[in-house]
C-alpha positions as a printed Julia matrix, in Angstrom:
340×3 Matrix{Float64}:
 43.45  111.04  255.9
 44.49  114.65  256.09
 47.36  115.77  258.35
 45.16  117.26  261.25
 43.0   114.17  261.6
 46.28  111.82  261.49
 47.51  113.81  264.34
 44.54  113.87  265.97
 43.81  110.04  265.93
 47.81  109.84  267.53
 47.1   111.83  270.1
 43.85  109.94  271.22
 45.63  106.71  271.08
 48.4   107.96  272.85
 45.83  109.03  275.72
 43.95  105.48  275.52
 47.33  103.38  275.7
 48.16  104.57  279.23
 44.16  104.3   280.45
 44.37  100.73  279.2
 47.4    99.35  281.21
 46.12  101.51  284.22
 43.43   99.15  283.83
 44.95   96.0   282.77
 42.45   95.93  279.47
 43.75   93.31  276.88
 44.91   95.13  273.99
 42.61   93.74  271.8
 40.59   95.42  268.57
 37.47   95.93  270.88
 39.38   97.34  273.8
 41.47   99.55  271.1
 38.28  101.04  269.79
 36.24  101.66  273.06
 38.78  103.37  274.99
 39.43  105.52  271.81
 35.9   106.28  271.46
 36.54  107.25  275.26
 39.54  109.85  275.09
 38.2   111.33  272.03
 34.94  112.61  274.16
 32.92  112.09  271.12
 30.18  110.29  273.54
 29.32  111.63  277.1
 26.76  108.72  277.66
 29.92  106.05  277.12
 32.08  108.41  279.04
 30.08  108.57  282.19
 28.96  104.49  281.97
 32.95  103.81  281.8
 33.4   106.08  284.6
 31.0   104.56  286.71
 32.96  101.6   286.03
 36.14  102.45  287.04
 34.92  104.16  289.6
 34.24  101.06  291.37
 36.84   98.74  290.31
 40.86   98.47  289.72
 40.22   96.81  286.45
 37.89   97.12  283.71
 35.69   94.05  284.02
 35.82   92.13  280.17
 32.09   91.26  279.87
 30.78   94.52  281.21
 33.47   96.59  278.72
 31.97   94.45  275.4
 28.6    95.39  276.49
 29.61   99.09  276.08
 31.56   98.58  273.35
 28.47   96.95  271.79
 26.04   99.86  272.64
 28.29  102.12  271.8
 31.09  101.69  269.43
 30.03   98.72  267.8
 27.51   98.72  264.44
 23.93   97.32  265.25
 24.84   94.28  263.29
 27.45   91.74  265.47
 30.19   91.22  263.33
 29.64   87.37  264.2
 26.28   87.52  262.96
 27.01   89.72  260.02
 30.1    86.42  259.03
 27.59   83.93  259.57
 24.9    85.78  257.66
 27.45   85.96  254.6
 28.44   81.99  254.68
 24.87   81.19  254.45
 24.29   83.73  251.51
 27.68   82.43  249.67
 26.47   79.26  250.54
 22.69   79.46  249.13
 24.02   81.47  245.68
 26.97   78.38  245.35
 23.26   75.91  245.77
 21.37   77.97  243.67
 23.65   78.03  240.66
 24.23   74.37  240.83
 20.47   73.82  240.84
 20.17   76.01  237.88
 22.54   74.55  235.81
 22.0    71.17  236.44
 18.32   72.26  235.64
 19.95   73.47  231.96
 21.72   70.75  231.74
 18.67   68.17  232.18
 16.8    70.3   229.67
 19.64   69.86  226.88
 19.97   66.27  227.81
 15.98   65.77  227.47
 16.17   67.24  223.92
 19.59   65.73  222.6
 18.17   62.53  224.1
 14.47   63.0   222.23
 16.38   63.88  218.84
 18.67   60.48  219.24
 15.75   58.58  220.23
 13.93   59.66  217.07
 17.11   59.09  214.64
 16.99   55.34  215.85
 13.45   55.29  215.4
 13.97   56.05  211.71
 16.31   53.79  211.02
 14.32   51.37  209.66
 11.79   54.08  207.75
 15.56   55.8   205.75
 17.48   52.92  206.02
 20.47   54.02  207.78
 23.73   51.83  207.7
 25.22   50.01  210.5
 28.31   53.08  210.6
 25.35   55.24  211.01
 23.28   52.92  213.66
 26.4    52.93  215.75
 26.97   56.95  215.71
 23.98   57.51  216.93
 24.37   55.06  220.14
 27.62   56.49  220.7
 26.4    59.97  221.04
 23.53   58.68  223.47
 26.12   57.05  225.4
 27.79   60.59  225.07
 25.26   62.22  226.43
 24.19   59.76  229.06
 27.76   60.37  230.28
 27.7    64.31  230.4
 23.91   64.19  232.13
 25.64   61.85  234.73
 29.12   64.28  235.48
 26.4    67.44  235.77
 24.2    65.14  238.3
 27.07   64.31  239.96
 28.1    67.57  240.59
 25.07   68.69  241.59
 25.25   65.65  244.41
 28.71   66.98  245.12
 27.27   70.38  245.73
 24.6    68.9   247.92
 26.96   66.99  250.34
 28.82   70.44  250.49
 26.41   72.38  251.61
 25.53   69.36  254.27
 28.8    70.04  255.62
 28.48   73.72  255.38
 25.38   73.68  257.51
 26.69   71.36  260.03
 29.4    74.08  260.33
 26.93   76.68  260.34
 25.52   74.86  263.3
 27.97   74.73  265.23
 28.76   78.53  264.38
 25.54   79.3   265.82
 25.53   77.12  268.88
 29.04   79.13  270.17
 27.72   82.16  268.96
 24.84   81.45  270.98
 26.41   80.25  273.81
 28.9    83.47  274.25
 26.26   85.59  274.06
 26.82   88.4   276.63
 22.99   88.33  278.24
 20.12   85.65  279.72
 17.67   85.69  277.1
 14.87   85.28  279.62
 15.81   87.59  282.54
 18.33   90.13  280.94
 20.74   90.06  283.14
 23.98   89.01  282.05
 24.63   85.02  281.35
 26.69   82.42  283.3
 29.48   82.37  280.3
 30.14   86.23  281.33
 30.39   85.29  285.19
 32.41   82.65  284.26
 34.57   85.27  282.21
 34.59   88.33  284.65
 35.18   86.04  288.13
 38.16   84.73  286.31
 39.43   88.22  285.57
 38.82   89.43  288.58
 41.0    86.95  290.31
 43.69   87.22  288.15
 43.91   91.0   288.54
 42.58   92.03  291.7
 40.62   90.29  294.14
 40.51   92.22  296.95
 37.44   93.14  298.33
 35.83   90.44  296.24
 32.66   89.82  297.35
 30.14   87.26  295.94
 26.5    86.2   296.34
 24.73   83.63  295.26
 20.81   83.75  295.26
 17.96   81.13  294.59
 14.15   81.23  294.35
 12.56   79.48  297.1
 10.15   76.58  296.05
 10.4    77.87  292.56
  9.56   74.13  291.3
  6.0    74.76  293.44
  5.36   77.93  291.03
  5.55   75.62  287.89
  3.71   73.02  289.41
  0.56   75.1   290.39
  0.61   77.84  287.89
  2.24   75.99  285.21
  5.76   77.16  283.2
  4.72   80.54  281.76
  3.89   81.63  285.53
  7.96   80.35  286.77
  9.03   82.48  283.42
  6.97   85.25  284.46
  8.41   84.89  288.29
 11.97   84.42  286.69
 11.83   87.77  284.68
 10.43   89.68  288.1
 13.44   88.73  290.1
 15.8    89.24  287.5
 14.24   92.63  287.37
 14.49   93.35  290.67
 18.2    92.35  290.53
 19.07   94.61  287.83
 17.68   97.8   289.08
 19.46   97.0   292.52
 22.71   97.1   291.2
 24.94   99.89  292.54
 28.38  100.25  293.56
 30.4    98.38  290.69
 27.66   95.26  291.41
 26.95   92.96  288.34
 24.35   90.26  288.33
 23.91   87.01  286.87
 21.81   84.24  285.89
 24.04   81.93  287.21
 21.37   78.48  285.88
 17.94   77.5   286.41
 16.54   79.8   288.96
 19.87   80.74  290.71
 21.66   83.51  290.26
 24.72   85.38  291.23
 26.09   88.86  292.08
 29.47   90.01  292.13
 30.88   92.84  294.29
 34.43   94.09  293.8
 35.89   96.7   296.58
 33.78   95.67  299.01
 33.82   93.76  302.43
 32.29   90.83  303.84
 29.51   92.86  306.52
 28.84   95.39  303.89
 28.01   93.04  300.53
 26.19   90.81  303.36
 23.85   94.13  304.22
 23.56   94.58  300.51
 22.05   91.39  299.78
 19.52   91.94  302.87
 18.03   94.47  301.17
 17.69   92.63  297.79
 16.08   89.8   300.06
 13.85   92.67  301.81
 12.73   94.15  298.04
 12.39   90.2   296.48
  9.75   89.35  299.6
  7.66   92.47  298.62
  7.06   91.55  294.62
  3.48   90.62  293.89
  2.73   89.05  290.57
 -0.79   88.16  288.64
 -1.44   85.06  286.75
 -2.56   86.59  283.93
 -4.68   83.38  282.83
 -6.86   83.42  286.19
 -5.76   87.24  287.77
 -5.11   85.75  290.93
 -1.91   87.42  292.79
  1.32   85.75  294.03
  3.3    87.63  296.78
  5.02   84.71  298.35
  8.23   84.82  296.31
 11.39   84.81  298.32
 14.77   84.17  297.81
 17.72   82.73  300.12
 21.03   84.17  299.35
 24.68   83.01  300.69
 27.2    86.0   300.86
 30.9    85.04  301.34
 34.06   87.39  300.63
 37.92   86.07  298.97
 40.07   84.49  300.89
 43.83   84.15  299.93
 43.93   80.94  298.41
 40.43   80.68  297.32
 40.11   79.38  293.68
 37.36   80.38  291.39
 36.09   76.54  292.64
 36.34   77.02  296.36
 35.07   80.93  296.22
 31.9    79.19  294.55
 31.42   76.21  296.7
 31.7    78.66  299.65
 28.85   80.75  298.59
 26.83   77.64  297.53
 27.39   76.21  300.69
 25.83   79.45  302.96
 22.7    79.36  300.38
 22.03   75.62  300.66
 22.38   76.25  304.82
 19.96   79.68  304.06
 18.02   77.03  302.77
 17.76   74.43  305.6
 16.93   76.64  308.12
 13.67   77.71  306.43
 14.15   80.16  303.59
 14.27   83.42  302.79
 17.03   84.5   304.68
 21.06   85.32  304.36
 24.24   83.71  305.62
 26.34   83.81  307.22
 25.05   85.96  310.3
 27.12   88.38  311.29
């Protein structure tokens, strides 16, 4: 690294260092590397999504800052992937060589075998002595005995790679299960509300407004129209919810057809108004069943809105919200609470 470019990279990190305890971003390798892409301007499109960001909260939310860093700074290969990818490949060459020399071994065995096995059948055609009878067990016992260690192995290599997958597995299912985004919907998972809720009540919560939101008679949609149809109605919504999002908003797929929005810097009537027009543009989608053409435009959604309270926990703030929905619920559907 020449002089220039060391003095260069020092400068940007001493710009980044300041931005990230502004913040409160965890100095982590991730963090390190996105805000540096950041102050080094080297990428308006990351510049002006991180602005936006800021813009409309006091801290940088952890989920939402990965899935830059992952557009942006990161390689298009996850580096979780990319060490899982490797084990397998170390673990099928490690397999593969076993396989193949056992495979040479068998073959040597077969032929030292054949050649002992036709000794003792001469014995009684050259007359070999008793000294000589005896050798030639021994060395089939010999040989027995090295075709046994080499099948051995190979069963030793087998039970490691048993274990190997098992770990694998379980590599998988975590990597699986902290992945960022809803497979189905695209909106971002219940592992990342889980993750940015909890950060924004440790650093700043308030304003904190949350929603939660459910598809009314969603179970009818599967029941007429069959699974593909409540997919299809799942992935409309979800839509709908993603291209609403303004204002520092995030949504959710918070489980089964529920989901959940978070607000920060907001108020109570104002994130309440906000999810009265996500109601208003959910009761105007119109789907097809693409098996028979027929439309659907009776999806709705019932949403419960509530705002932190000092004292809430991460619990309480939930139950709260769940509690408005289920009484949105009760009183017919398709509507918010509380009214204000």
């Amino acid at each position: 690294m020449n002089s220039s470019l060391l003095m260069k990279s020092a400068a940007n990190l001493k710009k980044a260092l300041p931005l990230m305890m502004k913040y409160k971003v965890p100095t982590t390798p991730v963090n390190y590397a996105l805000w540096y892409t950041y102050v080094s301007d080297e990428l308006p499109e990351l510049n002006e999504q991180l602005n936006d960001l800021m813009a409309n909260n006091d801290i940088c939310p952890p989920i939402q800052a990965e899935s830059l860093y992952r557009d942006f700074v990161a390689s298009k290969t996850d580096s979780e992937t990319l060490e899982l990818r490797t084990s397998i490949d170390k673990m099928l060459i490690q397999l593969d060589k076993s396989l193949i020399d056992t495979h040479k071994d068998t073959n040597t065995f077969q032929k030292a075998f054949e050649k002992t096995f036709d000794d003792i059948n001469s014995v009684e055609q050259e007359g070999l002595s008793v000294e000589e009878v005896i050798g030639l067990v021994k060395k089939l016992q010999g040989d027995s005995k090295n075709m046994h260690r080499s099948t051995a192995f190979f069963s030793k290599s087998l039970e490691n790679a048993k274990g190997e997958i098992a770990s694998l597995k379980a590599q998988l299912e975590k990597s699986q299960k902290l992945a960022l985004y809803d497979s189905l919907t695209g909106l971002l998972n219940r592992h990342a509300f889980d993750t940015e809720l909890s950060a924004y009540l440790e650093k700043n919560n308030q304003g904190l407004c949350l929603v939660l939101a459910d598809i009314d008679h969603f179970k009818n949609f599967n029941d007429q129209w069959g699974h593909l149809l409540g997919d299809q109605v799942l992935k409309a919504v979800g839509r709908k919810l993603n291209d609403s999002m303004r204002n520092g908003a995030s949504a959710y797929r918070f489980g089964g057809e529920e989901f959940a929005i978070l607000i920060p810097k907001s108020k109570l009537r104002i994130a309440r108004h906000f999810a009265e027009s996500i109601r208003k543009v959910i009761e105007k989608l119109t789907l097809k069943d693409k098996r028979t053409g027929e439309k659907i435009n009776n999806v709705t959604i019932s949403l419960g809105v509530v705002e932190f309270q000092q004292g809430d926990s991460l619990h309480n703030f939930i139950t709260r919200a769940d509690e408005f929905l289920y009484e949105a619920k009760r009183l017919g559907r398709n509507r918010v609470l509380p009214i204000l």
